[in-house]
C-alpha positions as CSV (number, residue, x, y, z in Angstrom):
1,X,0.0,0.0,0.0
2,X,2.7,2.1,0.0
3,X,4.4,4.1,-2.9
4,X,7.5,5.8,-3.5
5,X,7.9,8.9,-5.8
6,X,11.4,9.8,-4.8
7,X,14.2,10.0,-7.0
8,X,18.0,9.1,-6.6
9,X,19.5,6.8,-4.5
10,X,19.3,9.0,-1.3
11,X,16.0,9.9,-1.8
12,X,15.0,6.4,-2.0
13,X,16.6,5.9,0.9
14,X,15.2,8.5,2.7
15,X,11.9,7.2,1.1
16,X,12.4,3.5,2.8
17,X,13.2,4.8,6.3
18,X,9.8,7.0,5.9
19,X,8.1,3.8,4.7
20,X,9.5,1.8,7.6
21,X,8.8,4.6,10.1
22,X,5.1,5.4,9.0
23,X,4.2,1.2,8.6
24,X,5.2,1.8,12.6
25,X,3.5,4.9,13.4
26,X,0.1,3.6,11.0
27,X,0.4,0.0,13.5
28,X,0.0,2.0,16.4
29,X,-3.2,3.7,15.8
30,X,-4.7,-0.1,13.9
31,X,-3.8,-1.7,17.1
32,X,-4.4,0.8,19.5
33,X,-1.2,0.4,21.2
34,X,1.1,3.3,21.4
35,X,3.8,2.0,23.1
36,X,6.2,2.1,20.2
37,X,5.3,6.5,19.6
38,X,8.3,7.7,21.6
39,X,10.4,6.0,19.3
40,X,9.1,7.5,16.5
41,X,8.5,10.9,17.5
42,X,11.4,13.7,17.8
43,X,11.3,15.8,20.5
44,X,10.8,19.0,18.0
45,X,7.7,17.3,16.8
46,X,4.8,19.9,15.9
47,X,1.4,18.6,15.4
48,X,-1.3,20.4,13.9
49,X,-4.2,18.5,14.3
50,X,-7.7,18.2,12.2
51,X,-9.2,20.6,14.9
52,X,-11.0,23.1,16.0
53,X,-11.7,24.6,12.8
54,X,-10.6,26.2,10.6
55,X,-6.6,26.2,11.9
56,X,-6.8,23.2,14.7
57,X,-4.5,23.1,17.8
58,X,-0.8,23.0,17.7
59,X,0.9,20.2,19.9
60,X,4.4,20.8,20.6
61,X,7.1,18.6,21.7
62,X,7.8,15.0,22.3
63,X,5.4,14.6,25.2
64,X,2.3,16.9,24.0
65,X,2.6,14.8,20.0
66,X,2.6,11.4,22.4
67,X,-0.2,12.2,24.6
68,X,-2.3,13.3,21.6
69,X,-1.7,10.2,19.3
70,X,-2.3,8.1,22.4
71,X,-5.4,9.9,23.5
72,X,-6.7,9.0,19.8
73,X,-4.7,5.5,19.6
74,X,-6.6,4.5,23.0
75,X,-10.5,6.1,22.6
76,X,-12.7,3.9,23.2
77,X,-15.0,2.3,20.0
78,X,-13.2,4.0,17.6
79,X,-10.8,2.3,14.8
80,X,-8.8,3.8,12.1
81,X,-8.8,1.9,8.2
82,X,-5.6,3.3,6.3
83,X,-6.3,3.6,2.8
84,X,-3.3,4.8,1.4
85,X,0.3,5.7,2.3
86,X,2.7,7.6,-0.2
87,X,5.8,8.6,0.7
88,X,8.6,11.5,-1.1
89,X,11.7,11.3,0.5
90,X,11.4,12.4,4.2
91,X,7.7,13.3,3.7
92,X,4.5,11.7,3.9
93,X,1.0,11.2,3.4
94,X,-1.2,9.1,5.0
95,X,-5.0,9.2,4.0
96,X,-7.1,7.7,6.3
97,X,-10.9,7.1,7.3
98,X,-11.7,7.4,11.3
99,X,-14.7,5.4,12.9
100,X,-16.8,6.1,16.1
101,X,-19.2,4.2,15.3
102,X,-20.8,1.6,13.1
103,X,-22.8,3.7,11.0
104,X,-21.7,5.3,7.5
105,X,-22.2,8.9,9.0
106,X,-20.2,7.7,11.8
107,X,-16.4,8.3,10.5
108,X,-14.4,10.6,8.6
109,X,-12.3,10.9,5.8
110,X,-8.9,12.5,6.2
111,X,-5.1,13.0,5.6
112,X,-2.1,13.6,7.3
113,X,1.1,15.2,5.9
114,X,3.9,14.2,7.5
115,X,7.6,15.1,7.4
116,X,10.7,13.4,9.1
117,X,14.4,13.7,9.9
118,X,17.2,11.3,10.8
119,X,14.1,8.6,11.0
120,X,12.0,10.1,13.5
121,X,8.5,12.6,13.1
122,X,8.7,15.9,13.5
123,X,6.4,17.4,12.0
124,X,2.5,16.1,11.0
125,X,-0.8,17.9,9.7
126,X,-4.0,16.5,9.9
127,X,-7.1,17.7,7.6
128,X,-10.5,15.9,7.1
129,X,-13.2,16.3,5.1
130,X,-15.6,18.3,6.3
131,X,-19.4,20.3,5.3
């Protein structure tokens, strides 16, 4: 499910350790177990999450990125299905729908765009579709 559209040999390789480190990062939030986050997440991560509208909250820092992702890792009766990952060198994008219930109107659409250095996250923004 993933795909490269890197060029070079550094940028592929840059493009496999994004691969490798978003496979992780999408794992945690499929089996809601975030135990493996601080090893993904730099401790200059900036987060700008989905909400509240229209320019959503910033998270800042190691600790504040990890306690958000676990927060939505953990919640109760939700569940996330990945539908696509791409990735471009040290960036991104993860598109996503998010379920709270079992309805159709009960989830969301979205995407993150997500950007790494030396193998870890430090920077992600999350957008859904909305009215």
């Amino acid at each position: 499910m993933s795909r490269d559209h890197s060029g070079g040999e550094e940028a592929a390789r840059h493009a496999q350790e994004t691969a490798a480190v978003l496979r992780r990062f999408n794992e945690v939030f499929l089996s809601h177990h975030p135990g493996a986050l601080p090893e993904l997440v730099a401790a200059d991560c900036i987060i700008e999450n989905t909400q509240p509208a229209p320019d959503g909250a910033r998270h800042v820092g190691q600790d504040a990125c990890i306690a958000l992702w676990s927060s939505i890792a953990t919640a109760p009766g939700t569940y996330f299905e990945l539908e696509d990952v791409e990735t471009h060198g040290e960036r991104g994008i993860i598109r996503w729908r998010y379920h709270w219930g079992p309805e159709p109107g009960q989830s969301v659409r979205g995407v993150n765009l997500m950007r790494l250095r030396d193998g870890l996250i430090v920077e992600a923004q999350g957008y859904v579709k909305g009215a």
